[in-house]
N, C-alpha and C positions, 0 to 999 in steps of 0.2 A: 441359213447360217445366222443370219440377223436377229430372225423372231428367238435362234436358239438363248445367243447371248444376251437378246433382251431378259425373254422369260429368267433367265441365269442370276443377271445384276438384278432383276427386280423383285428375287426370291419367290418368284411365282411357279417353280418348276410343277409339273404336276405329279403331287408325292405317289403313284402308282405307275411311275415311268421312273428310269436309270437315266443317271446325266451319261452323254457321250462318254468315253475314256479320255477324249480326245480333249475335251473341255478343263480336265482335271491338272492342277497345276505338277503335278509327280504321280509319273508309271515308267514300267519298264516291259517293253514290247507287249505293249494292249494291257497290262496285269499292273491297277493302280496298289502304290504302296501307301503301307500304313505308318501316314504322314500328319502330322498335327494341321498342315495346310489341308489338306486335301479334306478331312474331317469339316475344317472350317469353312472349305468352299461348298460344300455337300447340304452343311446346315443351311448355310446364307440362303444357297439358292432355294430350299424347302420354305424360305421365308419364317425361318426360326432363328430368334436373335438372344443372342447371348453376355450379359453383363455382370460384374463381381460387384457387390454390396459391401466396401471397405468398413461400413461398419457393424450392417449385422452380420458379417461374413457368411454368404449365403449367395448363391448363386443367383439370376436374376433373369429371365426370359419370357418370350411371348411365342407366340406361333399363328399362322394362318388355321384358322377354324378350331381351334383348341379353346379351353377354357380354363382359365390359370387358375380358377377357386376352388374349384374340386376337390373332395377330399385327396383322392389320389392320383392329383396332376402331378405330380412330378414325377411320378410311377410309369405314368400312361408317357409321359415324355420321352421318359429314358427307353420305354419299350420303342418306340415310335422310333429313334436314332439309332436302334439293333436293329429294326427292320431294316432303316433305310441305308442302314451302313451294308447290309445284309443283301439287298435289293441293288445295291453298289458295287456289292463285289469286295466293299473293304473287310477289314479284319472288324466281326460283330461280336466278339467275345467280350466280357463285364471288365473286365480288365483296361482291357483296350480304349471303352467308351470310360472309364473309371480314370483313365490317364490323360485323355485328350481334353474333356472338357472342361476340368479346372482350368490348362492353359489357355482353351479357346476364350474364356469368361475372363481368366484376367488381362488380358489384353487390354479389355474395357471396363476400367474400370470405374466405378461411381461414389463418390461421398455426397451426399446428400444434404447430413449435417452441417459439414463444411459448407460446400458453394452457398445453404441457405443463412448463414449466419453471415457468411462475408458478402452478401448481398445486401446488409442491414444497414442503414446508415443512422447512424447516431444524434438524436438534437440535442443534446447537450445536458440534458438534465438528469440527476441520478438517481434512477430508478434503484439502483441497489442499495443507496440510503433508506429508498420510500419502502423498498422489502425489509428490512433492518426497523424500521420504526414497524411495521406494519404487522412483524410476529411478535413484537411483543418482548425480545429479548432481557434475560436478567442487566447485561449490560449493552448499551448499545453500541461506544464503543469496539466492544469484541465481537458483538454481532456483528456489526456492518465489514470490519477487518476480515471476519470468516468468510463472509457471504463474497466478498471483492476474492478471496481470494479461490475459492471453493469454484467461484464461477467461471472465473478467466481459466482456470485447470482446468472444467469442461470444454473449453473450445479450446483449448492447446489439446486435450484428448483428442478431439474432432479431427482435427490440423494432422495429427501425429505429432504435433513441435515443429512441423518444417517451419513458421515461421519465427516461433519463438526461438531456435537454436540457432537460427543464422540472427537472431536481436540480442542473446543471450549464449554466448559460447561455451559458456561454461552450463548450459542446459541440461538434463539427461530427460528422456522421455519418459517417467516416470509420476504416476498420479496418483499418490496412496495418500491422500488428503481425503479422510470421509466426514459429511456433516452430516451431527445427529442431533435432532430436536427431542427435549426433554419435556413435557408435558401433561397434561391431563387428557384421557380420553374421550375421545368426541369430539376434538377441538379441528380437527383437521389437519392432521399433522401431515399423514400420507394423503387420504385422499385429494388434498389440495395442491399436492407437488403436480399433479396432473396437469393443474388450471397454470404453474410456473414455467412449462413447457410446451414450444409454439406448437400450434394445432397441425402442422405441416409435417413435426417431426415429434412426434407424439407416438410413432409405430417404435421411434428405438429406444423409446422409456418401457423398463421392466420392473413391474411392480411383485412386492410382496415373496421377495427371491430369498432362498433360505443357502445363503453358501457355505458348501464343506468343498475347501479346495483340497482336501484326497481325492474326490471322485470327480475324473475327467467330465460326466454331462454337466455336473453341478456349476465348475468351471467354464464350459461351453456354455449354458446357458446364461450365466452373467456376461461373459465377456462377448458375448452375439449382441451385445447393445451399446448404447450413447450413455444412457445412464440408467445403474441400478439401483432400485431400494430395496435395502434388506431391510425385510419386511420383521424377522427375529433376531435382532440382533444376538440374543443369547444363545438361541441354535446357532449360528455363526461362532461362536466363542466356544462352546463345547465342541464342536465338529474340528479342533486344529487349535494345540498349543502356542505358545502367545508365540513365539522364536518363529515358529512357520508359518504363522498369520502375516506375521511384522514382513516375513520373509517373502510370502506371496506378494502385498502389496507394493513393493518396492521392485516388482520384475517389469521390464521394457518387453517382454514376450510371453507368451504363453504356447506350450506346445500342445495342439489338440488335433485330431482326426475327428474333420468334418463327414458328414452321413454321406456325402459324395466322392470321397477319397477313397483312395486305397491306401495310403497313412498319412500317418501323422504329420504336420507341417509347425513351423513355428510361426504365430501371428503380433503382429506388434498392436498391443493393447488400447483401444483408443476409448475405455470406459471408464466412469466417475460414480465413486459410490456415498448414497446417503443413506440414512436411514433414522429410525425416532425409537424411542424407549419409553416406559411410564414410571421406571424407576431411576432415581437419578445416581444412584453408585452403580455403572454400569460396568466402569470400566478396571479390570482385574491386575491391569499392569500395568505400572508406571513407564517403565521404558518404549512400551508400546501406544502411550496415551498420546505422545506428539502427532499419533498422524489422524487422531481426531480432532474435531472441531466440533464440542460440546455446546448445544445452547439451551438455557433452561425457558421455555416461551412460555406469554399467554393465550397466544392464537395459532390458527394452525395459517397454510399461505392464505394469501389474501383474493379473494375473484376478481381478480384485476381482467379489461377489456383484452382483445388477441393483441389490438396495436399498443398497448400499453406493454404486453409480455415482449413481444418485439424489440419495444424498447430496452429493455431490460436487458436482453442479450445482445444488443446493438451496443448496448454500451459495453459488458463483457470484451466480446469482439474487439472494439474499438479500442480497451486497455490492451488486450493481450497483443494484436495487431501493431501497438507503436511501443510494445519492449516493456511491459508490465508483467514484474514474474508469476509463475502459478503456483509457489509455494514460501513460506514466509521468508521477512526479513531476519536477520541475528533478532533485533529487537522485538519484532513480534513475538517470534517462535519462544522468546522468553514469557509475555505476555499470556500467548496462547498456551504455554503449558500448566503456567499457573490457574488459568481460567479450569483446563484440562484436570488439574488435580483437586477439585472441586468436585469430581465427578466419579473419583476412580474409590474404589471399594476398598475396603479395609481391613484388617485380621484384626481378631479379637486381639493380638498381643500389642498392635498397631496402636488401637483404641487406646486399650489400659495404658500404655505409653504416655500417651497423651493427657490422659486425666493423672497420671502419678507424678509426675515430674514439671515442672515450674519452666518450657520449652521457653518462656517469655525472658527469661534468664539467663537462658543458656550460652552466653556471651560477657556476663557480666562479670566475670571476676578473674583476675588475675593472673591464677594459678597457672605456674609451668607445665614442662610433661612429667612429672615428679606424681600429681597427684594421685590421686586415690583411684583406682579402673575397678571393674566389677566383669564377671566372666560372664557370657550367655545362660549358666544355670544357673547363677544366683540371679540373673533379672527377672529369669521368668518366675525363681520360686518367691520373689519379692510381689512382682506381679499377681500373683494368684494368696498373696497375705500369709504364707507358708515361710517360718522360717527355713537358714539355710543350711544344707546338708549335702554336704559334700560328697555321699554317693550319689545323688540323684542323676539318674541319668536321663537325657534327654531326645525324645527321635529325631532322625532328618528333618520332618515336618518344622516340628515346637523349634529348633533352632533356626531354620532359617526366617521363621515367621518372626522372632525377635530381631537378628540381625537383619531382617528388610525392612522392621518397621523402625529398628533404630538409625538404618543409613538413607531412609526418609527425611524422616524428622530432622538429623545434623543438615541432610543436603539444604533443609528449607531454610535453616540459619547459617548458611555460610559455608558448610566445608566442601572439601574440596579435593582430589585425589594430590599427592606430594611423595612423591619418591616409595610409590607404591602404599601409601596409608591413606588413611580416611584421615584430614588435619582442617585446622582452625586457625587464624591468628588473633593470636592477644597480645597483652599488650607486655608478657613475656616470651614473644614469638611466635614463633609455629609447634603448635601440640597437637599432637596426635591423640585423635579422638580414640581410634579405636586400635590399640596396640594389638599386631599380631605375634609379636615374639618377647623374648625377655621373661625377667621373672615379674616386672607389672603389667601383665598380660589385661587384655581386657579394653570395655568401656568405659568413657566417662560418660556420669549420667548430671543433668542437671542439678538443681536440690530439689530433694521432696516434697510436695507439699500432703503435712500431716491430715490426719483425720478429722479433726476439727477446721483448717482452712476448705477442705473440700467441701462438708459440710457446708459451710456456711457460703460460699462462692454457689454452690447447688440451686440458693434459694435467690439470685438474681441472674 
């Protein structure tokens, strides 16, 4: 009875022998029932062990005389525990083994990324400045602000937030902060992210990910890591209109049916995403430009030593760990958008806006809400040098590409929403930039500048 429960505890059982009934933690008169326990005493004692990968969500096991590299070890596993469930006497049907071993695995569970980062101890010096100088940033400034904050988000991802939300109560677990390097190619933009990530956890970096969150694997495969590069960003932007882009990254969960379930679960997201562009108006919407962190570089990361990259997220760590948040201040997020629209693309009607109108002006004069508005179809047919003609009619498109490029333009001098308008203050009050009722309907537009000042401004 001794050798039994040795071999037992020591998972040495011999997998073409049945453990006792007797040995099994739940049966009923000699007939063991199909119990998540008994599953798990079944495995143990075969000396097959079973653990959950909280970050690549994925199961995680070893076996006496198996070989885990296999193309089709996990196959030959799962056969392996029908037999022996089978050889047991338990319930061997895919279902069965389909329901038991998600629970058997999370029990033990593992982060990796986590325990190795919070293992870091910090010297003191800022390696995230020396990253910040060291790509080359248009500003360094908002480089270094991105990079602080882009990174402490990867280890609150890691964490899940547990410690950031007990430092920060008003937390949500939530990491739609993406940095993107603007660049030249060849310079190392992606390649180099590899060398910025410790060699130890360099399995949950995913390179060159193309995501359309319509399609569940596309989603699984990003969110099966620590961090992802989306490797096209514009595949990303075509595959999901900006409202459910904006909308995915803002989710604390993701529902997906992993290859070992029988459905779908909801998993709490612990991924941060970057990525690099060659063009620098990438980004198509302003409303949506906040949750990037645009940087225009001249280098790509730098080949810094392993104990140098160490450093680097030791410090990370060490900000997020004593109450440093993962997403901007008020004053940054002002900062950061501005840096952000620097980046973001523009409608041809956007453009001409800009070259027609005197926007450096647009503040400077007096006038109440009395003055002069203009409708959407006479800007654009002034825009396009067309006088005006009051049947012209105008599509969905042409209108709102005016009115988004004109409540741009006002946003960036000052206005402001007020009692439901688009308003300004002068210094006869508050004027409503853009009237939507009444009989002086319309915009106000700056003053024009004529054909001749254009000209001639052209030539410096």
């Amino acid at each position: 009875a001794a050798d039994v429960k040795s071999k037992i505890t020591d998972g040495k059982w011999d997998i073409n022998k049945p453990i006792p009934v007797s040995e099994y933690p739940f049966s009923n008169d000699g007939v063991l029932l199909g119990h998540e326990a008994n599953y798990a005493f079944m495995i143990k004692a075969y000396g097959i062990e079973f653990s959950y990968d909280m970050i690549a969500k994925k199961l995680l096991w070893g076996a006496n005389g198996m070989d885990t590299d296999t193309d089709n070890a996990e196959l030959v596993l799962f056969s392996r525990i029908k037999s022996l469930a089978a050889l047991n006497g338990l319930p061997s049907n895919n279902d069965a083994i389909h329901t038991f071993l998600p629970a058997i695995a999370e029990a033990k569970q593992v982060n990796k990324v986590r325990d190795y980062l919070k293992a870091l101890e910090w010297d003191g010096v800022d390696r995230i400045l020396d990253l910040a100088m060291a790509v080359g940033p248009h500003d360094v400034a908002i480089g270094h602000m991105s990079l602080i904050r882009w990174l402490v988000q990867a280890c609150a991802a890691a964490d899940g937030a547990e410690i950031g939300r007990k430092l920060n109560p008003s937390a949500t677990a939530v990491y739609e902060y993406v940095l993107v390097l603007h660049g030249e190619q060849g310079i190392g933009k992606t390649k180099g992210l590899q060398r910025m990530v410790p060699k130890a956890l360099r399995q949950y970096l995913k390179e060159s990910v193309v995501l359309n969150i319509n399609n569940k694997d596309s989603v699984l495969q990003a969110n099966s890591s620590w961090i992802a590069e989306l490797g096209e960003l514009d595949a990303t932007f075509k595959a999901a209109d900006h409202v459910a882009f904006k909308a995915f990254m803002s989710r604390e969960k993701d529902e997906m049916r992993m290859p070992y379930a029988a459905k779908s679960s909801k998993f709490r997201r612990r991924t941060v995403f970057v990525g690099s562009v060659n063009e620098p108006e990438f980004l198509k919407d302003k409303t949506g430009a906040r949750r990037f962190y645009p940087l225009a570089v001249e280098h790509g990361f730098p080949e810094w030593p392993d104990e140098v990259v160490d450093q680097l997220w030791a410090q990370a760590w060490s900000l997020y760990a004593t109450g440093e948040q993962w997403w901007p201040t008020d004053i940054e997020a002002g900062q950061l958008g501005t840096n952000a629209e620097a980046f973001r693309a523009k409608s041809w009607a956007e453009t001409q806006l800009e070259g027609t109108f005197r926007w450096d002006e647009a503040l400077s004069h007096n006038d109440g809400d009395d003055q002069v508005r203009h409708t959407v179809s006479e800007i654009w047919l002034r825009l396009q040098g067309r006088p005006y003609d009051r049947h012209t009619s105008l599509t969905p498109i042409q209108m709102a590409e005016v009115g988004h490029g004109l409540r741009r333009l006002w946003d960036a001098h000052g206005a402001y929403m007020f009692k439901g308008q688009l308003s300004i203050k002068t210094g006869q009050g508050i004027v409503r930039v853009n009237a939507t009722g009444g009989r002086n309907r319309g915009w106000i537009l700056p003053p024009y500048i004529d054909e001749y000042t254009r000209m001639t401004e052209a030539q410096y």
